[in-house]
N, C-alpha and C positions, 0 to 999 in steps of 0.2 A: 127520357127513353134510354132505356141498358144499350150500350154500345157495343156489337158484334163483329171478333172476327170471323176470319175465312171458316172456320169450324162452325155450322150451324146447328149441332146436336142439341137435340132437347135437351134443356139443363134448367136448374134452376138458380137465378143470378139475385144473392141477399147482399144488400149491402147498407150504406152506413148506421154500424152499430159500434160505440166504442171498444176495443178489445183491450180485459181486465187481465191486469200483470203486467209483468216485462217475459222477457228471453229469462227463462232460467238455466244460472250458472257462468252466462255468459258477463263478462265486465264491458262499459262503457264501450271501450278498444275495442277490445274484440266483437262485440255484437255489428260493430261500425264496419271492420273489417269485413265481418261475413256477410253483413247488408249488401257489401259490395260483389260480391261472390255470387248470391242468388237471393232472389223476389220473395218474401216474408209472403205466408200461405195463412189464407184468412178461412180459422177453424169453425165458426160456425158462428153462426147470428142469433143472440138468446132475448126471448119476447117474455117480459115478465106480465102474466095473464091474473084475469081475475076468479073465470069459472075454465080450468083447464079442459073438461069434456068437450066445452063448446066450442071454445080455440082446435081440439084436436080435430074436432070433424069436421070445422071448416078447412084446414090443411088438408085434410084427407083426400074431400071433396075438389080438389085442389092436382088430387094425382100425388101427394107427400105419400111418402111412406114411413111406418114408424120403424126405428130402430131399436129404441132402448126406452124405458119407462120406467126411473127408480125413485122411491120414496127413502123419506129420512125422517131423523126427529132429531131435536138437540143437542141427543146422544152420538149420532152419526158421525163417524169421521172422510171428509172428501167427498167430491163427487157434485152433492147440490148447495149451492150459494147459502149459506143462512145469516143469521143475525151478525154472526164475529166478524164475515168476510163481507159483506154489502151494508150499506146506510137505509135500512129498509125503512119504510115508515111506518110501520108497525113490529107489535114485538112478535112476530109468529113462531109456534114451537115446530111444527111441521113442514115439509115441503115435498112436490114432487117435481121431477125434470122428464120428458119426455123430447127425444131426441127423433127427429123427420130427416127422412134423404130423399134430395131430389136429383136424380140424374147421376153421373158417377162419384164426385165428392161434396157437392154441396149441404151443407147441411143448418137446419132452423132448430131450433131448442125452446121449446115451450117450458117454463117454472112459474110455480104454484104456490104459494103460503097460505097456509090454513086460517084461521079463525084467529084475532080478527084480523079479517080480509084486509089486506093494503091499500088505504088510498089511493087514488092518484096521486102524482107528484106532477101531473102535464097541465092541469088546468084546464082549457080551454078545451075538450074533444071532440067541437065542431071543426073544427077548421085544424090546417098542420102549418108550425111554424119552426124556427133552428131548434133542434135538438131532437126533433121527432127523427121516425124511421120511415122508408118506403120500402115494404118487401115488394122486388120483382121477379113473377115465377112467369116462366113460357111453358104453356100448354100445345100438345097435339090436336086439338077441339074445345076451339074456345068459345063456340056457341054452348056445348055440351057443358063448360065448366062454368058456362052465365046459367044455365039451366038448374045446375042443381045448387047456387048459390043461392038463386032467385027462391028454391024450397025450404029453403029454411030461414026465409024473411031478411035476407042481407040488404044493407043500406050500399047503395051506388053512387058513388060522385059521377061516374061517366057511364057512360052503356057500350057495349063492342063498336067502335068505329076504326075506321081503316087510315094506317098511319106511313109516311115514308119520309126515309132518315139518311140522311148523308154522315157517310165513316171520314175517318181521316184524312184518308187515301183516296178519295174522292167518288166512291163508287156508292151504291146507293141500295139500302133493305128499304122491302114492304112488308105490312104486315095491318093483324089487327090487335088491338087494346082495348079494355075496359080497368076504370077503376073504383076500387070498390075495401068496404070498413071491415078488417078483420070486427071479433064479439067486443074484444076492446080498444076500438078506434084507431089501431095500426092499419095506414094507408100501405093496400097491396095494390100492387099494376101487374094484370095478368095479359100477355103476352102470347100472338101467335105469328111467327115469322112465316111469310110467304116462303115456297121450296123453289129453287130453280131450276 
């Protein structure tokens, strides 16, 4: 379960995805320095997909909103991942990125490679084990957001059940959850925090 502070605004909380690069510009030293200065700002969570339509409208359905949607070919420079800059598993000439915002800065990234389609590299897509992702999105109406997952044939490890969670600080959220298979097996936990 995402852990919440005092701020209980709708948002959308992505998290463990590895983040590719470093600090650019910055040396050793200096990155270290400024680590210490202020909290390193996690840009966005990118879900490499198989059929991108169906990814996008499952986030949609979801409350995401799209930002940005660009294609490339080989020729492209910047912008979407290709062959030079990731260990793909296939050789694809195309891609697209299509970039979602939940809430004021959250942001998930869906990317595409054309023909032929990428393997899997996870193996196993029943079950989730290290190295997988768990996106977590809280909804305003999370009956509503099981409703129209349930429409377009989505796979559920859990159904909406009511959960409560002790913080740090010892005080205590409620709330409901279900979880449920993004189109390529990325485990979402959808989220609705009780209001006080």
């Amino acid at each position: 379960m995402t852990n919440r502070g005092a701020n209980q605004k709708s948002t959308v909380i992505l998290a463990v995805m590895a983040i590719l690069g470093s600090v650019a510009g910055l040396t050793p030293m200096a990155h270290a320095q400024s680590s210490a200065i202020r909290a390193a700002t996690l840009q966005r969570t990118t879900l490499v997909v198989g059929d991108i339509d169906k990814s996008l409208d499952f986030y949609q359905r979801l409350g995401l909103l799209k930002t940005s949607d660009t294609s490339a070919d080989e020729t492209t420079q910047g912008g979407v991942f290709g062959a030079a800059d990731l260990p793909l598993t296939a050789d694809s000439k195309n891609s697209r990125l299509i970039i979602l915002k939940g809430g004021d800065t959250a942001l998930l990234a869906l990317v595409w490679y054309d023909r032929p389609q990428l393997p899997s590299a996870r193996g196993n897509l029943v079950g989730i084990g290290a190295g997988d992702v768990i996106v977590s999105i809280e909804v305003p109406d999370i009956q509503g957001a099981y409703g129209k997952l349930s429409q377009i044939g989505t796979r559920f490890q859990r159904t909406p059940v009511r959960f409560t969670q002790t913080n740090a600080d010892g005080t205590g959220l409620t709330g409901q959850h279900f979880l449920a298979y993004d189109p390529d097996g990325h485990m979402v936990e959808v989220t609705q925090m009780d209001r006080r």
